[in-house]
C-alpha positions in Angstrom: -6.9 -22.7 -22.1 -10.3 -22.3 -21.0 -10.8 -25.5 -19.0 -7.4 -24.2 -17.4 -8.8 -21.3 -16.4 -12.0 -21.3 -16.1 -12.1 -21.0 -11.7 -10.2 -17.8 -12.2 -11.3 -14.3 -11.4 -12.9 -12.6 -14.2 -10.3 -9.9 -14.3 -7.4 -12.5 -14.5 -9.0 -14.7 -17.1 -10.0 -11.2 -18.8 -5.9 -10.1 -19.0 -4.8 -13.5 -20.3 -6.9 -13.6 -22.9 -5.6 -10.1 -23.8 -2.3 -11.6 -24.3 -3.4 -14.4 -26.3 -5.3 -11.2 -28.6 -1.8 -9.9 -28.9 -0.1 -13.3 -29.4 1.9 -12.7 -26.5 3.6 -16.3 -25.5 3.5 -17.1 -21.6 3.2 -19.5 -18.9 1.3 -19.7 -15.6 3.9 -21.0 -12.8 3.3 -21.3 -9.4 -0.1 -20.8 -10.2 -1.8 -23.4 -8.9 -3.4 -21.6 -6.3 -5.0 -19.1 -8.9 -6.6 -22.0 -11.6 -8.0 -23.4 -7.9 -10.1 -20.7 -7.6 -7.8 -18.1 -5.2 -7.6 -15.0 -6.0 -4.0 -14.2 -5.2 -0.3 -13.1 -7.3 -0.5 -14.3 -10.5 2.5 -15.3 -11.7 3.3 -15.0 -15.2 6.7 -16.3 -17.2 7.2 -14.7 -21.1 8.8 -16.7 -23.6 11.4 -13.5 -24.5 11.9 -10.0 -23.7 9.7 -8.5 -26.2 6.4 -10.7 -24.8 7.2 -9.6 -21.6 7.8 -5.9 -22.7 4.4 -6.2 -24.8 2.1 -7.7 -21.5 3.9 -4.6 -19.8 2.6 -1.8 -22.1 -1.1 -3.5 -22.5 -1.3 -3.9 -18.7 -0.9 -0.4 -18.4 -3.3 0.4 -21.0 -6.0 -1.7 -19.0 -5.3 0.7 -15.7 -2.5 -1.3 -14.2 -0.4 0.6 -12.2 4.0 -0.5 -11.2 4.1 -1.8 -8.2 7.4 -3.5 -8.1 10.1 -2.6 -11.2 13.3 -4.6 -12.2 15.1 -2.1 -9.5 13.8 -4.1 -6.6 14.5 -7.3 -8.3 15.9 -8.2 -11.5 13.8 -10.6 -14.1 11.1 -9.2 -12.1 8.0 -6.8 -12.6 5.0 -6.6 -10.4 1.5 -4.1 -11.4 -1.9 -4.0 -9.6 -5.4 -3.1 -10.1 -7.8 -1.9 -7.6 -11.0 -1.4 -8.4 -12.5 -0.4 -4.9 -13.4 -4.4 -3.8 -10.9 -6.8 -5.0 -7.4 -6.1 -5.7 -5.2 -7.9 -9.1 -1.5 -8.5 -8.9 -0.3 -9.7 -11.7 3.7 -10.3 -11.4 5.9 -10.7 -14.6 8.7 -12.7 -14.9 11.8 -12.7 -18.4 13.5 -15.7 -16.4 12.7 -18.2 -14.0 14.9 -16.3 -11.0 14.7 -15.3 -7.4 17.0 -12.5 -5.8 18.3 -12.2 -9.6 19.6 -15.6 -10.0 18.5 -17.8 -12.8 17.6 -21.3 -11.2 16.1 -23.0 -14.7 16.1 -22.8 -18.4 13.0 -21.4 -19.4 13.4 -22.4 -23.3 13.2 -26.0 -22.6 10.1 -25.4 -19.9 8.5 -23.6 -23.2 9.3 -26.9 -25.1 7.9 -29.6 -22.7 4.5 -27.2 -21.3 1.2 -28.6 -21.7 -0.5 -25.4 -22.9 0.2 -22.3 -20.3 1.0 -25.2 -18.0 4.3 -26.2 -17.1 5.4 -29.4 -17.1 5.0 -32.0 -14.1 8.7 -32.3 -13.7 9.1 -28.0 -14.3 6.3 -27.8 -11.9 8.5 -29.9 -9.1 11.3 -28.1 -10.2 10.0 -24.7 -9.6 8.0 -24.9 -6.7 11.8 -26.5 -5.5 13.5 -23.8 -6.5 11.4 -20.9 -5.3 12.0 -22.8 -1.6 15.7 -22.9 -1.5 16.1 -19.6 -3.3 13.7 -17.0 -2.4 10.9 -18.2 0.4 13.5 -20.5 2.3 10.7 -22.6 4.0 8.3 -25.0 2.7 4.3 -24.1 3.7 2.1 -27.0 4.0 -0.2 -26.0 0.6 3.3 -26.5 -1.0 4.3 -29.8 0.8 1.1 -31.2 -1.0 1.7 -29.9 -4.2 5.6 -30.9 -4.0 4.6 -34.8 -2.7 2.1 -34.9 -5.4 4.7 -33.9 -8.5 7.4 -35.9 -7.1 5.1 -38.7 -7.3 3.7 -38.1 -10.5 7.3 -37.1 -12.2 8.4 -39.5 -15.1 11.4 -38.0 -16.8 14.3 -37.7 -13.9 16.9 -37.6 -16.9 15.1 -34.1 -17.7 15.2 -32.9 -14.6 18.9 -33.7 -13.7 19.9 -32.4 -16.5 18.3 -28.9 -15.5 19.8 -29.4 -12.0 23.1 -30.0 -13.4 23.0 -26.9 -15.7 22.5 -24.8 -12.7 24.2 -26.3 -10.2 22.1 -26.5 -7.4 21.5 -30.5 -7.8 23.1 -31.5 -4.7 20.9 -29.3 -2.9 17.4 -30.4 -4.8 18.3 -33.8 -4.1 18.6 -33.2 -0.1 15.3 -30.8 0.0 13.2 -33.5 -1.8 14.3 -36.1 1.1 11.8 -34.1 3.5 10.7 -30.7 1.9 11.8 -28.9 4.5 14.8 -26.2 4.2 17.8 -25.5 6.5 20.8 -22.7 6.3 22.8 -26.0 5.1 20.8 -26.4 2.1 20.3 -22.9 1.5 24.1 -22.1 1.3 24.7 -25.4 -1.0 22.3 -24.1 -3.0 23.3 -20.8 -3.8 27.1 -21.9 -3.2 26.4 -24.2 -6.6 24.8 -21.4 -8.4 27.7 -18.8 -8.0 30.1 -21.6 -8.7 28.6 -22.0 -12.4 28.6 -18.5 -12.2 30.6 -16.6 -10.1 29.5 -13.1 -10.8 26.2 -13.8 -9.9 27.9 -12.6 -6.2 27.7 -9.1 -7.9 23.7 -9.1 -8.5 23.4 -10.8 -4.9 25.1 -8.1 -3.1 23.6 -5.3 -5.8 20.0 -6.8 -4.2 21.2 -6.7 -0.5 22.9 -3.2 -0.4 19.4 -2.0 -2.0 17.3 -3.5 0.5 19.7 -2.1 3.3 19.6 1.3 2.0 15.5 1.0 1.1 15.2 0.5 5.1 17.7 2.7 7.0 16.3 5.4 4.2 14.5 8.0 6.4 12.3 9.0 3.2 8.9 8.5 3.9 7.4 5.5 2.0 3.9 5.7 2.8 0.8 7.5 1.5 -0.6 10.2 4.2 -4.7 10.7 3.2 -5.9 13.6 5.5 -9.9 14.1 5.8 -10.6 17.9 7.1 -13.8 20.2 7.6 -16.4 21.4 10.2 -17.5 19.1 13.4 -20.2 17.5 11.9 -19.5 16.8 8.0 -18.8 13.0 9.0 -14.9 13.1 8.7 -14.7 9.7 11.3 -17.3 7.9 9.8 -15.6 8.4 6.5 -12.0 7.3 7.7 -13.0 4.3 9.1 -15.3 2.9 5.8 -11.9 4.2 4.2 -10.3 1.7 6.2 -12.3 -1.0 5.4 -12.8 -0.4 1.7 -8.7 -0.2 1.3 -7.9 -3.5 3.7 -7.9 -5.6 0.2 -5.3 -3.2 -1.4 -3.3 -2.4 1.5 -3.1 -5.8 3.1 -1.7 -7.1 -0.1 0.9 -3.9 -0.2 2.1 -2.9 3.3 -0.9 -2.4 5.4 -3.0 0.7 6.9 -3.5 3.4 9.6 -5.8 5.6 10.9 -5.6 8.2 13.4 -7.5 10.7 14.9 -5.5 14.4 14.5 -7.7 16.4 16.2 -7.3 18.0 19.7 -6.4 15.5 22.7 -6.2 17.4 26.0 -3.0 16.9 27.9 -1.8 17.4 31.4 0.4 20.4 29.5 -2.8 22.2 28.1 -5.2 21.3 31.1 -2.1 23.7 33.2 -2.6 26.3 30.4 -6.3 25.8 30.6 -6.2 27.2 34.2 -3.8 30.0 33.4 -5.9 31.8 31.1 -9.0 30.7 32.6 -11.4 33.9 33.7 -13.9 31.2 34.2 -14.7 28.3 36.2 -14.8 25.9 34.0 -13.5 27.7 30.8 -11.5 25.6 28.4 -8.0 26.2 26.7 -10.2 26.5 23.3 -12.4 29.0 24.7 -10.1 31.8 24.0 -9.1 30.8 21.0 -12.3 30.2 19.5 -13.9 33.1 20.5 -16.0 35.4 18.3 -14.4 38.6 19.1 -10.8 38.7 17.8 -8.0 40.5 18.0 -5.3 42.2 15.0 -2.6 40.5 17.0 -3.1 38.6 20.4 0.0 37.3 21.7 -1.6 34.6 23.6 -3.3 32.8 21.1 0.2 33.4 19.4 1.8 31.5 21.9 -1.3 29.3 22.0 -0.9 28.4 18.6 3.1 27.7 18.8 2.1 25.4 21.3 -0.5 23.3 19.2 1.8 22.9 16.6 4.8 21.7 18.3 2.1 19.5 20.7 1.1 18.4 17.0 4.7 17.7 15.3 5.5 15.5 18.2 2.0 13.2 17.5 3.0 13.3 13.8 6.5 11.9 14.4 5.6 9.8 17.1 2.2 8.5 15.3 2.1 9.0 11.9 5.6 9.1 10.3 7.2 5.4 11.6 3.7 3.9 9.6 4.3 6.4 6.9 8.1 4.7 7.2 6.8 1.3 6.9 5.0 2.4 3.6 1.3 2.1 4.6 -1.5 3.8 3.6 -2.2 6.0 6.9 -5.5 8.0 7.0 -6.2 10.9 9.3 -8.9 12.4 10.7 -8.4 16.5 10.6 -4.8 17.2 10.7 -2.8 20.1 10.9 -4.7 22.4 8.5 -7.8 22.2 11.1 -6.2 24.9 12.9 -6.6 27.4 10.2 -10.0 26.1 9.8 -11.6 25.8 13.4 -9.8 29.2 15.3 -11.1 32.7 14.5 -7.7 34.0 14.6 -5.8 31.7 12.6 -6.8 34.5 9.9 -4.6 37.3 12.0 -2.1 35.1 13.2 1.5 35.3 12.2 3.3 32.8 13.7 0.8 30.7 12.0 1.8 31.8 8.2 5.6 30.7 9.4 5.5 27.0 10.5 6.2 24.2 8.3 3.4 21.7 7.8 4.7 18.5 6.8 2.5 17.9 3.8 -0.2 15.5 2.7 0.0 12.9 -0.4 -3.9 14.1 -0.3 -6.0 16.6 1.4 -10.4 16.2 1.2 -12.2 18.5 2.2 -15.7 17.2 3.6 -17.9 20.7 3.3 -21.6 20.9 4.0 -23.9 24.0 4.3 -24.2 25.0 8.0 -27.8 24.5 8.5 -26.8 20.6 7.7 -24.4 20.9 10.0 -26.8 22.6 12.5 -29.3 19.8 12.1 -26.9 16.7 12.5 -25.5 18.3 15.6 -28.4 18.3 17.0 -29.6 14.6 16.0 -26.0 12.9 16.9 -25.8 10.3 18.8 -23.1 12.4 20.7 -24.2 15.4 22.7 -22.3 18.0 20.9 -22.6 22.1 21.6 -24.5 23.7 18.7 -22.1 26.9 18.0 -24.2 29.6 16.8 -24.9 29.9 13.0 -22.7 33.0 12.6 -19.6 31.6 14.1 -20.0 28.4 11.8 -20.7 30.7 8.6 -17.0 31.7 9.5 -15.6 28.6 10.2 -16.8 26.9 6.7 -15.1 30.1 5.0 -11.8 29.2 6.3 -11.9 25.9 5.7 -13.3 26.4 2.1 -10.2 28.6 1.7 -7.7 26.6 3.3 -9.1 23.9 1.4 -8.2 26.0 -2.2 -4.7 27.1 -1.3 -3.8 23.4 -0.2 -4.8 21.6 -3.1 -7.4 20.0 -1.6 -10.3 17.9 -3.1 -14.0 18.9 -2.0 -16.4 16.0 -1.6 -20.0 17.2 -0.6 -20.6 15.6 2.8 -24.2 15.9 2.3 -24.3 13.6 -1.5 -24.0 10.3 -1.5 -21.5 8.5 0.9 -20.9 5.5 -0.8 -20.0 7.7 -3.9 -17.6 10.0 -1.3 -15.7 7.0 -1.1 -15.3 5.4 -3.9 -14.2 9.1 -5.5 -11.6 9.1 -2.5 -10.2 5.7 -3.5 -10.1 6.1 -7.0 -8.0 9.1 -6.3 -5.7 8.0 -4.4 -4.6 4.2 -5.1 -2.9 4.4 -8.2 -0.4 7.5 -5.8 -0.5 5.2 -3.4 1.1 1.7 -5.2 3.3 4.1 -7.1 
């Protein structure tokens, strides 16, 4: 076991022993790849149901999180673990299957292993099986590792035998001609598994209506992560380290987005811009940011109605088809900014009407104003220091909008590295769920 495993991760070699603690009974298959020293998808086969109902409940007790349940795929459970660098994926198996079709015994692979190690001939026929039944082509990494166990496979009586069982002999014997996989085999294959068993048609189609209803769905999937607060508090700095601290996880899941929320002048607001203008020069903000405000304006009313609808249509347009896909999409400010940055977001009333749609998680990146102040004035961009009174305000509303939207403050002046891994930690576990 330890030979076997020794070019492992820690984590991995860390977990198995914790089912050999608990004298849980498994195999490593299709793990070739992880005992050369890749950190990848562990996969892991249990002798019977109550093994791989045991490594369920102690991977949970060590932080794992569901990924993938037996809804998705039957015989089949997938959890990760992210611990802000590398990501674990450790993927259970009851039965040697693909698409919820059995393609081996897995009592006689128990019987012939050589320690957690299949068998040469199981080996040949897995790595077989898994191409005609679930990845339908044949990578080059696998080509090697197929050539070398047909060469090195002794006991064709044992594997025919299997084959025979299952019914997809025919099939094996044409794939191992070339290693390479066609529509022809592919049918013949699964044609002489649903004639040993002809209900298996029932799981098959079970599995395909569920994936066709999983993507026509119009539920969002994803995990929306919105950064808000003053100019100045870092907010794109910290979405883009986001970014790159989550690529393990989220290339391993569904991928990422980020996206900057906040303002982006139009050809729409540069029209209203001139409307309202007293000024030369005076900006569509102007108004609404102004000190002096009003009990009801309905400009900024109107001003307002316009930002948000300007703002649903960058949300469904930007946001929500990623959100669809089921990636991890970060924002920088988002729709709550408004009650933080304008004056009269406090009087407004159209503003206390329109539906938000609503974050998975809302930070808050507060800092005092003279910190503010002073990194205005030593950014690389040339920014417009607003006066100290007018920022006091500002950090109020956000600090309250911050409180009635369940946000999580994070002290943009402490430690960034910390800021991030606290935003990680709560958020990933959501996230794969």
């Amino acid at each position: 076991m330890k030979d076997v495993t020794a070019s492992m991760s820690e984590e991995l070699q860390r977990i198995l022993k914790l089912f050999d603690l608990h004298n849980v009974a498994y195999l490593l298959f299709k793990c070739e790849h992880i005992l050369g020293g890749q950190n990848k998808n562990m996969d892991v086969l249990f002798r019977n149901n109550d093994d791989y109902n045991n490594a369920s409940r102690l991977l949970e007790g060590e932080g794992y999180v569901l990924y993938m349940d037996e809804f998705v795929e039957k015989y089949k459970k997938m959890y990760l673990f992210f611990d802000g660098k590398t990501v674990s994926a450790i993927h259970l198996h009851r039965e040697v299957a693909w698409h919820g079709v059995v393609a081996l015994d897995k009592k006689k692979m128990f019987e012939r292993a050589q320690g957690k190690i299949p068998s040469t001939e199981d080996s040949l026929l897995i790595h077989s099986a898994h191409a005609l039944f679930e990845n339908f082509k044949v990578k080059e990494y696998h080509r090697a590792l197929l050539e070398k166990y047909k060469e090195e496979a002794k006991d064709w009586n044992y594997i025919d035998c299997q084959l025979s069982e299952f019914g997809w002999k025919k099939s094996f014997y044409r794939f191992l001609q070339r290693f390479s996989v066609n529509s022809r085999i592919i049918v013949e294959a699964y044609g002489g598994r649903l004639r040993r068993e002809p209900l298996l048609i029932f799981t098959l189609l079970k599995k395909a209506l569920g994936a066709a209803a999983r993507k026509i769905s119009l539920k969002k999937k994803g995990y929306l992560l919105c950064l808000i607060g003053m100019n100045g508090t870092g907010k794109s700095t910290t979405k883009e380290a986001l970014l790159q601290a989550y690529h393990p996880l989220t290339r391993f899941v569904a991928g990422q987005y980020g996206y900057y929320f906040g303002w982006k002048q139009s050809l729409l607001g540069k029209f209203f811009s001139v409307l309202s203008s007293k000024k030369k020069g005076e900006k569509l903000f102007d108004k609404v940011s102004e000190e002096k405000i009003k009990s009801f304006d309905l400009f900024q009313e109107f001003l307002f109605l316009f930002i948000y609808f300007k703002f649903l249509a960058r949300y469904v347009k930007e946001v929500y088809p990623h959100l669809r896909r089921n990636e991890l999409v970060i924002c920088d400010r988002y729709f709550y900014d408004l009650y933080g940055q304008y004056p009269y977001s406090e009087n407004s009333k159209i503003l206390k009407i329109l539906p938000i749609p609503g974050s998975d998680k809302l930070f808050l990146l507060d800092a005092t104003v003279d910190a503010v102040m002073k990194r205005d004035k030593a950014g690389k961009k040339v920014r417009v220091v607003q006066p100290q009174e007018k920022l006091e305000g500002q950090r109020r509303r956000y600090l309250e909008t911050a409180q009635k939207h369940g946000a999580v403050f994070l002290n943009a002046e402490s430690d960034f590295t910390e800021n991030i891994y606290t935003i990680i930690m709560k958020t990933w576990e959501d996230y794969v769920r």
